[in-house]
Every structure is written in structure tokens, then in C-alpha cells.
C-alpha positions, 0 to 999 in steps of 0.5 A, a space after each residue: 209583501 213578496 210573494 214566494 215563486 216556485 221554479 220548475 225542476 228543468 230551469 233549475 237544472 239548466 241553470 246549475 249546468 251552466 255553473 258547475 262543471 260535472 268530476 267523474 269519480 274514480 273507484 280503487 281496484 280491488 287488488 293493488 299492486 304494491 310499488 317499492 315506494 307504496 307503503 304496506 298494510 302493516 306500515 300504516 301510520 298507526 301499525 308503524 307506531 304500534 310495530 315502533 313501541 313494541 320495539 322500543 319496548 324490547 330494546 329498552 328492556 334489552 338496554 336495561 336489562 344489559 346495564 343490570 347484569 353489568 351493574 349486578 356482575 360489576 356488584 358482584 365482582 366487587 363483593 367477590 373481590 372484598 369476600 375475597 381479599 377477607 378470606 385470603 386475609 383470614 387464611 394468610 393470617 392463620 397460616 403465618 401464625 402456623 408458620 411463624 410458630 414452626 419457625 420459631 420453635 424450630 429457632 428455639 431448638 436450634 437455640 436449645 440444643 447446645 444447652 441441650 447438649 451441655 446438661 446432657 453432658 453434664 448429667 452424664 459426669 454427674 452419673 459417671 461421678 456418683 457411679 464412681 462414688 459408690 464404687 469406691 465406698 464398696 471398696 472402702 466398706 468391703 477393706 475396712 471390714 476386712 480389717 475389722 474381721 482380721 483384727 477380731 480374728 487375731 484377738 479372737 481366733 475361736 470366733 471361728 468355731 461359732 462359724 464351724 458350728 452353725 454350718 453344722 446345725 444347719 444339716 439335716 442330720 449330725 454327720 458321722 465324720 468331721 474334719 475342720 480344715 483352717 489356716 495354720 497359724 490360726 489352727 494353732 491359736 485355736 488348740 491351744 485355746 480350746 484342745 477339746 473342740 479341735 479333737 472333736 471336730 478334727 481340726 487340721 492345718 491347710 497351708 492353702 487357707 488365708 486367714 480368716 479361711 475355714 471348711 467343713 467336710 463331712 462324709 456327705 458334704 464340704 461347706 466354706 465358713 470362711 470369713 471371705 465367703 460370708 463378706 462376699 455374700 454381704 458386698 453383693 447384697 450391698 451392691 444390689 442396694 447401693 449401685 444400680 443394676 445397668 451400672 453394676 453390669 457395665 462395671 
């Protein structure tokens, strides 16, 4: 068996120098002087990767939030756009409907007013003409019932004296005095008819009378009886019935 042997430190020394060539170590400086090549503290590979992320980062937010305000003002512009043409359509609509109903109502006027005209004028004929009618009925009825009185008077010439009498009870007091004026050929008629009442009531003849013409006079009052004051009194009543009173003014 072998046996182990221990060498001495000295030859195990001498015989490693023979081998090994001895590296002198070199310790950093305590303060390094930064060249423009040197990489910084902050660029270090694992800060350089950090610093990149970051940065990236920002811009990828930046970058995002860039295309959502594009996108979100494109959105928005295309929603105004049809809010916009919806609204413009809506009001569009409404004020050619307000225009188109002013025009044509306006077209129909235009169109109406001839017509309008016509049965204005129509109707102003047909107020003329009835106007016109009337009057000439008041004619008619005032002559025929002139004839009609001057026909009983010369039948009835004493009628007369039934008008001298109511005149007189509608004094307040018999007069002491009378005198009867009539139309001569009618004061004849009538004392010969009733000589007693003409020499009571003073009967006389007034060439100025027409027919059918007749005063009282008293000692107090002189009073028309004739039949042409009580026809005129009963055509003005018969004017405020039949004609109006804006025509009856005109006429």
C-alpha cells in the first residue's frame, strides 16, 4: 500500500511560483471621470430599460389617447352631422309647410277676389233694387190711398166733420170761439149736407185748401185736420218699417 507523504509548505510554494505567474489587481478610483462614450448611472442597462418602458408607456397612452379623441371627435362630428341634418330637416319641413300654407292662401285670395268682388257687386244691385222697390211701393201705397180718401170725400164729404170733432175733444177745454176753414167746393157740399154743423162750428170757404184740406182755429190754438197731414203722419211710420233708416237718410 502506499503511503501518504506530506511536503513541506516552502517546496510547495517554490514549486507553484515555478507554474504561476503572479496578476496584480487593480482597485477603481473612487470618483470616475465620465467620458462622452462612459455610460451614465441612470443609463445602466436595467434603468435604460426601465426609463424605455416608462416611455413607451407615455407615448402608447399618448398614442391611444390621440386616436380616441380622433375617433370620439370623428364619432361625435358624424352624430352632429345626422342630429344636424335631422333637425334641419324637421324645421325645413315645418317652415315650408308655414310657407307653403301663406302661399297658398295668398293664391287663394288672389284667386277669390275677383268673385269677391262680383257678389260685392252684386249684392250692392240687389240693396240698390230692393231699396228701389220699396220706395216705389211707398209711392204706390201713399197715391192709391190718396185716391182712395179723395174718392170717399167726394162720396162723403161730411167725413170731414168726424175729423173737425175729434180735433176738438182733444182739447183740454171746449173753446169759446171756433171757426172751420175747408176747400170751397167741399164747404158747399157739406152746408148743404149738415147747414146746422156749419152754423155751429163756423164753417167757411179757404180758396187756399186743396181737397180733402181742413183747420180748426180757436181763440187759443189752430190745428191741421186735413187729410194730407194724417196721410203723412201714417207714410212716415210706414217709412220706418219698410225702409231702412241708413237708406231713408240716403234717399
Amino acid at each position: 500500500m502506499f503511503k501518504k507523504r506530506s511536503l513541506p509548505l516552502e517546496a510547495l510554494t517554490s514549486r507553484r511560483q515555478g507554474v504561476v505567474k503572479p496578476r496584480l489587481h487593480k482597485f477603481p478610483p473612487l470618483r470616475k471621470n465620465r467620458s462622452a462614450h462612459a455610460p451614465a448611472d441612470d443609463e445602466a442597462p436595467g434603468a435604460h430599460d426601465a426609463a424605455g418602458y416608462q416611455q413607451q408607456l407615455q407615448e402608447g397612452f399618448r398614442e391611444g389617447l390621440n386616436q380616441g379623441f380622433a375617433q370620439g371627435m370623428e364619432e361625435g362630428k358624424e352624430e352632429g352631422y345626422q342630429e344636424g341634418v335631422r333637425l334641419g330637416f324637421d324645421e325645413g319641413l315645418r317652415k315650408g309647410l308655414a310657407e307653403g300654407k301663406q302661399q297658398a292662401r295668398q293664391q287663394l285670395l288672389d284667386a277669390a277676389a275677383p268673385f269677391e268682388q262680383v257678389t260685392a257687386e252684386v249684392q250692392r244691385f240687389l240693396e240698390s233694387y230692393e231699396q228701389r222697390r220699396r220706395e216705389e211701393l211707398m209711392q204706390l201705397v201713399e197715391k192709391v190711398t190718396r185716391q182712395v180718401i179723395r174718392c170717399e170725400l167726394a162720396l162723403h164729404p161730411t167725413q170731414l166733420l168726424a175729423l173737425v170733432e175729434e180735433a176738438l175733444t182733444s182739447l183740454p177745454q171746449p173753446p169759446e170761439q171756433i171757426r172751420v176753414l175747408l176747400n170751397g167746393e167741399e164747404f158747399r157740399r157739406i152746408s148743404e149736407a149738415e147747414p146746422e154743423k156749419a152754423r155751429e162750428w163756423g164753417l167757411a170757404a179757404d180758396p187756399a185748401l186743396e181737397p180733402g184740406e181742413c183747420r180748426v182755429v180757436t181763440d187759443t190754438t189752430e190745428m191741421d185736420v186735413g187729410c194730407q197731414h194724417r196721410l203723412d203722419q201714417c207714410v212716415a211710420v210706414l217709412k220706418e218699417t219698410l225702409l231702412p233708416e241708413d237708406a231713408h237718410e240716403q234717399s
